[in-house]
N, C-alpha and C positions, 0 to 999 in steps of 0.2 A: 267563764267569769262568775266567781260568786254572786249571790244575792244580796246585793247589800243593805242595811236596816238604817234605815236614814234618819235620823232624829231632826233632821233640822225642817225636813218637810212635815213632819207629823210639830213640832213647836209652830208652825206658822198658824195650823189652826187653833190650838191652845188661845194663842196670842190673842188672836181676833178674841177669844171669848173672853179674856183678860180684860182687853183696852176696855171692852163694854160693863164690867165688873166694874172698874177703879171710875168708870164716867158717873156709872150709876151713883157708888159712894159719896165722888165728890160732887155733884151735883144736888141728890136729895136729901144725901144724909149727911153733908158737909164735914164727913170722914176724910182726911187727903195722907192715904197711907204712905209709907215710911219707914225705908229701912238702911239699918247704921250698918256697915262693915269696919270691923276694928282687926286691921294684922300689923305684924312687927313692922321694926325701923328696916331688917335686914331682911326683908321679904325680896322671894328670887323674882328674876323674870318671868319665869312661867305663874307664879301669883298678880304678879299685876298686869298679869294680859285676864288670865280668870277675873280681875276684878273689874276690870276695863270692859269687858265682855257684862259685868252683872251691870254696870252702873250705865250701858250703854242701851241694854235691855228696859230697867227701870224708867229709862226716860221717856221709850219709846212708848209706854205704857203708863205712864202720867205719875209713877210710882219716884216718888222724889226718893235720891240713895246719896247717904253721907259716908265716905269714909276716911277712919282717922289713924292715922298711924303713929302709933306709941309704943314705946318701951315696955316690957312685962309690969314692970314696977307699977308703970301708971294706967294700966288696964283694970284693975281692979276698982278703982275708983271710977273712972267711966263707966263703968256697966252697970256699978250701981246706979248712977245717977242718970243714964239711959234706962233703966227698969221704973225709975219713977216719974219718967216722962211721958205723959198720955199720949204726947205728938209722936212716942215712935212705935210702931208697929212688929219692929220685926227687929232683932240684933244678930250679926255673926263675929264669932269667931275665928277669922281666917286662917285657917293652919295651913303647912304648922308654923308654929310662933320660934321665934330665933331662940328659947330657952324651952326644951318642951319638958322640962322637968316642971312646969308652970301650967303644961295645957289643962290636965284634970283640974286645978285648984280654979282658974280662968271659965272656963267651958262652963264648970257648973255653977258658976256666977249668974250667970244668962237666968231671968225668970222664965220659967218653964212655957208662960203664953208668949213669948217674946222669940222662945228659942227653932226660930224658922229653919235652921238648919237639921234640929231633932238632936245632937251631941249631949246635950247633958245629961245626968242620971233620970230626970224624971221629964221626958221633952214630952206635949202633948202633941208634936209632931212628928209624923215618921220618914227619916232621911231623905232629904231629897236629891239624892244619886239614886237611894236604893229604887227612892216613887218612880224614878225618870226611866231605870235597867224595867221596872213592871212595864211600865207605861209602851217603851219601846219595843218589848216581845208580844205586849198584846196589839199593838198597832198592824203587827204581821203579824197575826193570828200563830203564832209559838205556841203551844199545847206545854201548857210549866205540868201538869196533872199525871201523874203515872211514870214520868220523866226522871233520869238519873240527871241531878244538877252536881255543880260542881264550882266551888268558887275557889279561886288562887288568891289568896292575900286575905289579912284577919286585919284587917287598919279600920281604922274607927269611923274614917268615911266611906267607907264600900266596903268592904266582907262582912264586915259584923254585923253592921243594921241589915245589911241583905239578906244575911243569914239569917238572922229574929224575922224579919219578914217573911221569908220563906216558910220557916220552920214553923210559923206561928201557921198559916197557910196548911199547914199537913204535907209537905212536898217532899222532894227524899233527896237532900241537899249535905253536901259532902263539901269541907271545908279545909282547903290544903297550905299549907305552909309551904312557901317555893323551895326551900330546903328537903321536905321530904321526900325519902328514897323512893318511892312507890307513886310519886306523882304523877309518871309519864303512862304506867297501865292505869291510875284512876280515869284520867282524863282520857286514855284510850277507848275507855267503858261509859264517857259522858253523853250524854243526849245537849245538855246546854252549859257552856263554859263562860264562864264572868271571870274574867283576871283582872287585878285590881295591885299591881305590887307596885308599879313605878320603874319594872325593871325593863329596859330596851329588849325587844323579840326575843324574851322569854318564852312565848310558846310558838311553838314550831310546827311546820305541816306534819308530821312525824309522832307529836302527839295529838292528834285532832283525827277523829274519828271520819268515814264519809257518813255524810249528812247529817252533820254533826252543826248546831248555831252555836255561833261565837260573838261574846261581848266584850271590845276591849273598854276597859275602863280605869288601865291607867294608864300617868302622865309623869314623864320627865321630858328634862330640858341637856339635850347633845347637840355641842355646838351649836349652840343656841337654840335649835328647834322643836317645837314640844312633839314627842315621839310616843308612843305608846308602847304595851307590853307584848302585841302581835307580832310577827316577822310579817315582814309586807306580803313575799309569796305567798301565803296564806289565801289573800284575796286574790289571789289568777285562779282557782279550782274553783268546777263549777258547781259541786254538789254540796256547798255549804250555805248559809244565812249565817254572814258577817256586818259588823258596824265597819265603815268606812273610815279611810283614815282620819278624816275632819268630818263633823257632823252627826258624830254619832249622840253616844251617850249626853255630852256636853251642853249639846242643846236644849236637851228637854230637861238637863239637873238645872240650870239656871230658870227654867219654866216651872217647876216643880218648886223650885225655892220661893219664887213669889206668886206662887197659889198660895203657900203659906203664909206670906204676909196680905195676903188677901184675903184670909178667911181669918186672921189675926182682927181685920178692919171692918170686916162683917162682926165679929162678936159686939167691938165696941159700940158698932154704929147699934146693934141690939139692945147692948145697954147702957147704949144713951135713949132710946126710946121705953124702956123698959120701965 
């Protein structure tokens, strides 16, 4: 049986340091963070179990979360008018949006201290999937250093920012389009794989090296179930370090999201003392 990289044990201790972060704010610094989640009218089910997932979080940790759901038309007016709101800490844009010829004009509306997710051109935060994929490889001491990486998927929520992550990093990170012909030797030759496309067991034991860590990190919805991009056999072999089918990555992006708006809620409470 693989080794499997559990996010959801490693978010439990996060948390703890959270709940005591948001006490300390609203208690001495009478800071009481806050974050808006704005996705479409026609948002799937696999969006609003993620959202139901963040807002369920948020509570647990004193972090009040609003979310509104509106038509493209009328997002852009929200977000302004949530940028010039001291009471909110943190905004997202939950993609994708029922018209995504809308997301770049929308995304970088977001004010850059507001943008907890990291999506816009100039975020002062760095994505929190990509924070959550670091967070989980060093939890199991994963050596990223010397390493052949390898991401599947260039989407704006995982491959890319992971890639700038990485790449910023000095790491020797290889970024594949599931279409590319030569994908199945690159990945034969990876030391650590992150697939990210949304496409159901896409990677297969067949391209997975032995001893080889694997990160699934992404998500669609078959009949009705949210599935990821692994083939399940994958996790029966024993000599790999795989994410689980539930619990992986998932947990610590939603942990990772509201670090940010936590350190969105330390600047203010700085300067309001300042």
């Amino acid at each position: 049986m693989a080794r499997l990289l559990n996010g959801s044990e490693l978010a439990g201790y996060i948390k703890e340091r959270q709940a005591r972060q948001v006490r300390a704010l609203r208690q001495s610094e009478h800071v009481f963070p806050k974050l808006v989640i704005i996705k479409s009218r026609g948002a799937s089910a696999v969006i609003d179990t993620y959202v139901r997932m963040k807002r369920r979080y948020g509570d647990d940790i004193l972090i009040e979360t609003e979310v509104l759901t509106l038509s493209e038309d009328e997002m852009p007016q929200a977000v302004t008018r949530l940028n010039k709101d001291a009471s909110v800490h943190g905004i997202i844009i939950q993609l994708p949006l029922d018209d995504i010829s809308k997301t770049e004009e929308i995304v970088n509306l977001v004010a850059p201290e507001k943008d907890v997710d990291g999506l816009g051109e100039r975020p002062r935060f760095d994505s929190a999937t990509a924070v959550a994929i670091n967070w989980l490889l060093a939890g199991y001491a994963v050596e990223l250093k010397n390493k052949k990486l390898t991401i599947v998927g260039k989407g704006r929520l995982v491959g890319a920012p992971l890639a700038r992550l990485w790449e910023k990093s000095g790491y020797d990170v290889t970024v594949l389009d599931r279409s590319r012909d030569d994908m199945n030797d690159v990945l034969r030759a990876s030391d650590v794989i992150v697939s990210a496309t949304g496409v159901p067991r896409l990677i297969t034991a067949a391209m997975v090296p032995v001893g080889a860590t694997v990160v699934d990190a992404g998500t669609a919805s078959e009949n009705g179930v949210i599935v990821g991009d692994i083939d399940p056999e994958l996790r029966d072999r024993d000599d790999l370090k795989i994410t689980p089918e539930k619990g992986g990555v998932g947990p610590l992006t939603i942990v990772a999201l509201f670090d940010n708006v936590i350190q969105s809620a330390q600047r203010q409470a700085e300067q309001n003392n300042s």
